[in-house]
N, C-alpha and C positions, 0 to 999 in steps of 0.2 A: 546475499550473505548466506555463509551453512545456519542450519538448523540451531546447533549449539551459540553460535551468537547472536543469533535473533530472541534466544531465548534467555539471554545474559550469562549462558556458562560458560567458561573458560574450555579450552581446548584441552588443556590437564585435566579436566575435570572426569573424572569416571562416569560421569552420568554421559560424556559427550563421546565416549565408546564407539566406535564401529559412523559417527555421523562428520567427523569434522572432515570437512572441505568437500562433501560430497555432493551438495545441492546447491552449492554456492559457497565463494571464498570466506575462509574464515579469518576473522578479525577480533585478535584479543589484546592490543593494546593500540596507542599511537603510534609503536614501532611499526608496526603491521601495515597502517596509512603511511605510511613515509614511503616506505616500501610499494604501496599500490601506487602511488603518485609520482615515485620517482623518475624525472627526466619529464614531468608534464606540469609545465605553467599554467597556476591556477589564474592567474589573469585573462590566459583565453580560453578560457573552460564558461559554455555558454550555462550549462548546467551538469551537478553531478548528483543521480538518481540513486534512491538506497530504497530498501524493503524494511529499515526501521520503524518499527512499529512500538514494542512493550522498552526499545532499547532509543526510540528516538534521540531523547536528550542528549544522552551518552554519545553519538551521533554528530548532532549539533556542536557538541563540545568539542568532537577531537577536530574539524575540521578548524575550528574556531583558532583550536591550538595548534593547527598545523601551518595557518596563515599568519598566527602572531610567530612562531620561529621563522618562516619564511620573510617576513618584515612585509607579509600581503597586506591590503587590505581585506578585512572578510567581505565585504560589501562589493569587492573589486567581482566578485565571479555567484554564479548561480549553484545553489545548493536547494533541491527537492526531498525532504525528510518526508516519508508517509505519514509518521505519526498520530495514524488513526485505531489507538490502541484498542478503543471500545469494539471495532470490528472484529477484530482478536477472540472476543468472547463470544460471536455471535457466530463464524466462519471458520478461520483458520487454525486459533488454538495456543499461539504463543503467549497468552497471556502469561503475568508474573504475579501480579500484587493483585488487591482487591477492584474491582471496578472503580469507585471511588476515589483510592490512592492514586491509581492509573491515570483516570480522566486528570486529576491534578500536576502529577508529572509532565501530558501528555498539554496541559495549559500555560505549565512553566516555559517549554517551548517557545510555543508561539506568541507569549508573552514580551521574552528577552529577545526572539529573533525579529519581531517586529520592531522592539525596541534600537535594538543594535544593530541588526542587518537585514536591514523593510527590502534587499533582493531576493533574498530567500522566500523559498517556499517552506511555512513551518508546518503545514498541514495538508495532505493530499485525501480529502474524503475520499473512501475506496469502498464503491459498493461492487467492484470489482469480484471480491472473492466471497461475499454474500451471494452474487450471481451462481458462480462455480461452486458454492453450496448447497445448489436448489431451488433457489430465490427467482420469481417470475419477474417480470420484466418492474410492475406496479411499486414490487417488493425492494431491489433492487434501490428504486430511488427513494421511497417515504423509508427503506430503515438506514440508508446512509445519511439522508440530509435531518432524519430525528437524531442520529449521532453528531452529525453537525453541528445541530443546535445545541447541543450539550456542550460542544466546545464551546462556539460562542458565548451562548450564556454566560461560562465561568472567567472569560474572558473578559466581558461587558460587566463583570459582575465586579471585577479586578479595579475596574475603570479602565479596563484598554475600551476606544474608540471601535464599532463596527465597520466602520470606513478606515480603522486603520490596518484590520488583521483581512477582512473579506475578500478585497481586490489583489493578494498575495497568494489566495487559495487556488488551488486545484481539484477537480476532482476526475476520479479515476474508476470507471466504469469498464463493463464488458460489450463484447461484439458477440453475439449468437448468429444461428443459423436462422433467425427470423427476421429475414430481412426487412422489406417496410414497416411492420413495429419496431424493428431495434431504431429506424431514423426515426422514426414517429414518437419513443422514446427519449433520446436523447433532445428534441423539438420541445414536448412537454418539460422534462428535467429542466429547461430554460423558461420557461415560461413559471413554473413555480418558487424557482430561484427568485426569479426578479421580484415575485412577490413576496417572499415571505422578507428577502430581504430591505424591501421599501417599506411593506405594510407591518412587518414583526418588529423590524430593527431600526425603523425609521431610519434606513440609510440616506445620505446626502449626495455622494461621490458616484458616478454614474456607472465605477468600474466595478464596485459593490453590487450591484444588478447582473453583473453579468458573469454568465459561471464556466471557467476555464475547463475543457474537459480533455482529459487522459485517456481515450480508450484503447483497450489492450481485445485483441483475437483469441475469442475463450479454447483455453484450454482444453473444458470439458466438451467442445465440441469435434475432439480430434481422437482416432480411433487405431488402435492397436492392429487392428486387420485392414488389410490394403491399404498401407500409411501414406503412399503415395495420391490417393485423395485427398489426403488434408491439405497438399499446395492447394486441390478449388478450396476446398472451404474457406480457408485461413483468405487465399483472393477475393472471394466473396464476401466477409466481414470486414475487410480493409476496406473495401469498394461502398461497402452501407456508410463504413463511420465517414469516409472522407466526403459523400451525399450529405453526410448527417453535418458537415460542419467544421469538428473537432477539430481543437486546437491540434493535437499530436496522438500520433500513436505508437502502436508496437503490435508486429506482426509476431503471432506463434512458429515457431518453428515444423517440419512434418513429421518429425520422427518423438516430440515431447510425451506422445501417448508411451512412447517402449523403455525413455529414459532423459536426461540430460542431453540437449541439442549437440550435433557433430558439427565441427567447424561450416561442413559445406551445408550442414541443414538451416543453421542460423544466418549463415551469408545469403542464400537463396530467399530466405526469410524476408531480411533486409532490402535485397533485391523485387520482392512484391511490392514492401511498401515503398519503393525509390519510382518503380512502374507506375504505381500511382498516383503519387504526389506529383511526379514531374513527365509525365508519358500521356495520362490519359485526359486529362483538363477537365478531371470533374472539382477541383478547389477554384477555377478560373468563377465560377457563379456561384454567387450564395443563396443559402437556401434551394435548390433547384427542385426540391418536389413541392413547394410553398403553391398554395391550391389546388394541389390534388386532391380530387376526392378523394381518394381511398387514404391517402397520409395523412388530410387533412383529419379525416371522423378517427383515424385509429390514435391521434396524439389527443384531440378529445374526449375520449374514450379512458386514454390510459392518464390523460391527466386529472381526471374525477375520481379514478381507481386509485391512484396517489394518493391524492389530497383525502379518498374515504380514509387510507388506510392510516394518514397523519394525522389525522383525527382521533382514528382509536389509537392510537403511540401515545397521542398528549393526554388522553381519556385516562388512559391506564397508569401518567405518572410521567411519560417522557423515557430516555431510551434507556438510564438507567435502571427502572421499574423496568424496563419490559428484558432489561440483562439479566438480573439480580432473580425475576421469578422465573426465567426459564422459558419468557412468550417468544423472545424473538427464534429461539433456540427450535420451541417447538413448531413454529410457522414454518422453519426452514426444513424441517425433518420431512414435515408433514408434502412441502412443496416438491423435496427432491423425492418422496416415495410417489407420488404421482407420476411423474417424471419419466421414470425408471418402470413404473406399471405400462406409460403407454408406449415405452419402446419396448418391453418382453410383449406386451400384447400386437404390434404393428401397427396401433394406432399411431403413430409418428414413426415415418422413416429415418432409418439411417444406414445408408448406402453401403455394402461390403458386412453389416451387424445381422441386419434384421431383413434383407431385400438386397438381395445380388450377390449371396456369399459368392467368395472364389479362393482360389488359395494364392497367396502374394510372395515375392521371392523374400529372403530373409535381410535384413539391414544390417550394415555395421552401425551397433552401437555403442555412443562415447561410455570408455570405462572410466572411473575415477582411478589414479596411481595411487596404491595402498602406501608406500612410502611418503606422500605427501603427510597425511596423520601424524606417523611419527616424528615427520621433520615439523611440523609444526608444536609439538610439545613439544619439542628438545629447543624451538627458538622461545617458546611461555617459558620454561626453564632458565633457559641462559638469560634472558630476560630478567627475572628476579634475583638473579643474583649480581648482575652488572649492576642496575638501580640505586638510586641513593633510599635507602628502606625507610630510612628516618622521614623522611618527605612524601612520602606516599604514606607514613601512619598518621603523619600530620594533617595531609590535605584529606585522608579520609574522613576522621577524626572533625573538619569542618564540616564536611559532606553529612557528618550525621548530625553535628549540632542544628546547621540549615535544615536539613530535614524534620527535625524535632522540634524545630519552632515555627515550622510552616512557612517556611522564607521562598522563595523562589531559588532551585539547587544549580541553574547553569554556573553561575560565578563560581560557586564551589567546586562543582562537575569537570568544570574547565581546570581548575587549579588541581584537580587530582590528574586527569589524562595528560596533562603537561609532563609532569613527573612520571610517568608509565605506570599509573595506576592500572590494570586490569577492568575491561568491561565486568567480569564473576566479581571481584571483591566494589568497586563499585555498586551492583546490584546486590550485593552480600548485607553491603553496609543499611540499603536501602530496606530489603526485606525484615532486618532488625527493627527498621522502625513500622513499617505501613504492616509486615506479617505478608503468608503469601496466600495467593490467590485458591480457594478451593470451591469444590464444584457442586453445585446447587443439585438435589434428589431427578430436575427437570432434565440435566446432562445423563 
């Protein structure tokens, strides 16, 4: 999704100026999903993936609403919400509301989709873009699965079952250019799952143990000068996580460093990771570097570096404390200026940057149509005036008394995007009551 709906504005909005549909499609009502979905049967839809993060619920709702018009079952098909909104505050940035308010939103989720629709994924932990922020390998897992635990907690805390929301999850990690640690990581990351999950959560169900991993080909390791290197890299990182395991991935495109993937940079993409899933038969054996020395000591290694680091998380309060005062924030600043020092210094290579300049031919790349912007306010327009108005002041109207009395807001959520509520007046409604998110003297 663009920027302005990740971030709950409307596409009219003036604040979403110069951003809508640039980074990703923008989506400001259920009309909008009708529209992406049109002509495709949510019954054979194995799964549909979103970057919902501060807007999850919202998220969850419309699709909820797009299968009760269709006469679907929601249950009938696979739905992956990120909804790992705390990330937000440590990483990327979209957050909306307080910490607090958030993780609550972000519990109501997985709450009611566990409830309602146990196919869905209502939480995808993403130390994905805490990596791309800086974050070393150690960092990476002990500040995702400390955000973890915070969902759960409030979860557990609800009375949902940890065997009932655990084995639903995913999590969603990065591929570096450090190959035997990144398997040696992703090796460890399983080995502390399973325990914090038996020994923290006394889980029962065996699928609670075991933790479904997303990993994605970082981004930040792909380079604006001779981009035609990043197919090795990006093959390189697919090649680790598929040694390493992983449920599924997603390969980077080569051209991501200069802008938005071009049709044939994202297909070629695709085409890596097809090479490797089904070409090269490193998924035929599991585990394949399981007693190497060198994978073995380095998942040891990073699995004590974890668990020091989850240590001091829970020392200092757990990952809300470490949001709230600014620790995870400054860990991460501190980690990416390292970083960045030992590649101006040449202590860490990288190919075509710091060791082999050369000059590379120019790319075509993808432009965004400036005319898309405006057709999409002129459809948020048309939009609010075709609507029944009276129905959408109605179902917001629940939306805020659920909120004000602490109720869980999907049933409402749902009952406004039914009606073509707006993702901005929705989030409107909501910032009236929780207040919005401001940023600590640590930022």
């Amino acid at each position: 999704m663009d920027l302005p709906t990740q971030m709950g504005i409307d596409s009219d909005d003036p604040r979403a100026a110069g951003e809508v549909g640039r980074v990703g499609v923008a989506i400001d009502s259920l009309a909008d999903i009708e529209i992406l979905m049109d002509g495709i049967a949510l019954e054979e839809i194995s799964q549909v993936r979103t970057t919902a993060n501060s807007i999850g619920y919202v998220w969850a709702a419309m699709f909820f609403a797009l299968a009760q018009k269709r006469g679907v079952d929601p249950n009938a098909f696979g739905l992956l919400i990120q909804n790992d909104v705390l990330k937000e505050f440590i990483a990327r940035g979209t957050q909306i509301f307080p910490a607090p308010a958030s993780l609550r939103l972000a519990a109501d989720t997985i709450e009611y989709c566990t409830e309602h629709v146990p196919n869905w994924t209502p939480l995808s932990m993403s130390g994905y873009h805490i990596r791309e922020s800086g974050a070393s390998a150690a960092q990476e897992i002990a500040f995702t699965f400390a955000n973890a635990r915070a969902y759960l907690d409030e979860c557990v805390r609800r009375g949902v079952s940890v065997d009932q929301v655990a084995p639903t999850l995913f999590t969603f990690l990065a591929i570096t250019m450090d190959f035997l640690p990144e398997v040696a990581k992703f090796r460890a990351a399983r080995r502390i799952w399973a325990r914090l999950m038996k020994e923290t959560y006394g889980a029962k169900d065996t699928r609670s143990l075991q933790l479904r991993i997303f990993a994605f080909t970082a981004g930040s390791s792909l380079t604006a000068q001779q981009p035609l290197n990043n197919v090795v890299r990006a093959s390189l990182e697919a090649t680790a996580a598929a040694l390493a395991g992983v449920q599924t991935m997603h390969v980077s495109a080569y051209d991501e460093a200069l802008g938005v993937p071009t049709e044939s940079a994202a297909t070629l993409a695709l085409r890596t990771q097809q090479v490797v899933a089904f070409e090269s038969g490193l998924t035929t054996t599991l585990d394949p570097f399981g007693g190497s020395y060198a994978v073995e000591a380095l998942t040891d290694e990073l699995e004590a570096e974890i668990m020091e680091l989850s240590r001091q998380i829970e020392q200092f309060g757990g990952a809300l404390t470490c949001i709230e005062s600014g620790w995870f924030a400054q860990q991460l600043s501190d980690a990416a200026y390292r970083y960045t020092q030992s590649v101006e210094s040449g202590a860490r290579t990288v190919v075509g940057v710091n060791k082999f300049p050369a000059p590379s031919e120019p790319l075509d790349v993808f432009r965004v149509d400036p005319a898309a912007e405006s057709g999409q306010i002129q459809a948020v327009t048309e939009l609010r005036g075709h609507r029944d108005a009276a129905a959408v002041k109605r179902t917001l109207g629940e939306l805020y008394d659920a909120a004000s009395a602490g109720h869980n807001i999907l049933p409402a959520t749902i009952k406004a995007v039914t009606v073509y509520a707006t993702i901005g007046e929705i989030v409107d409604v909501l910032l009236d009551v929780h207040g919005a998110w401001v940023p600590t003297a640590h930022f």
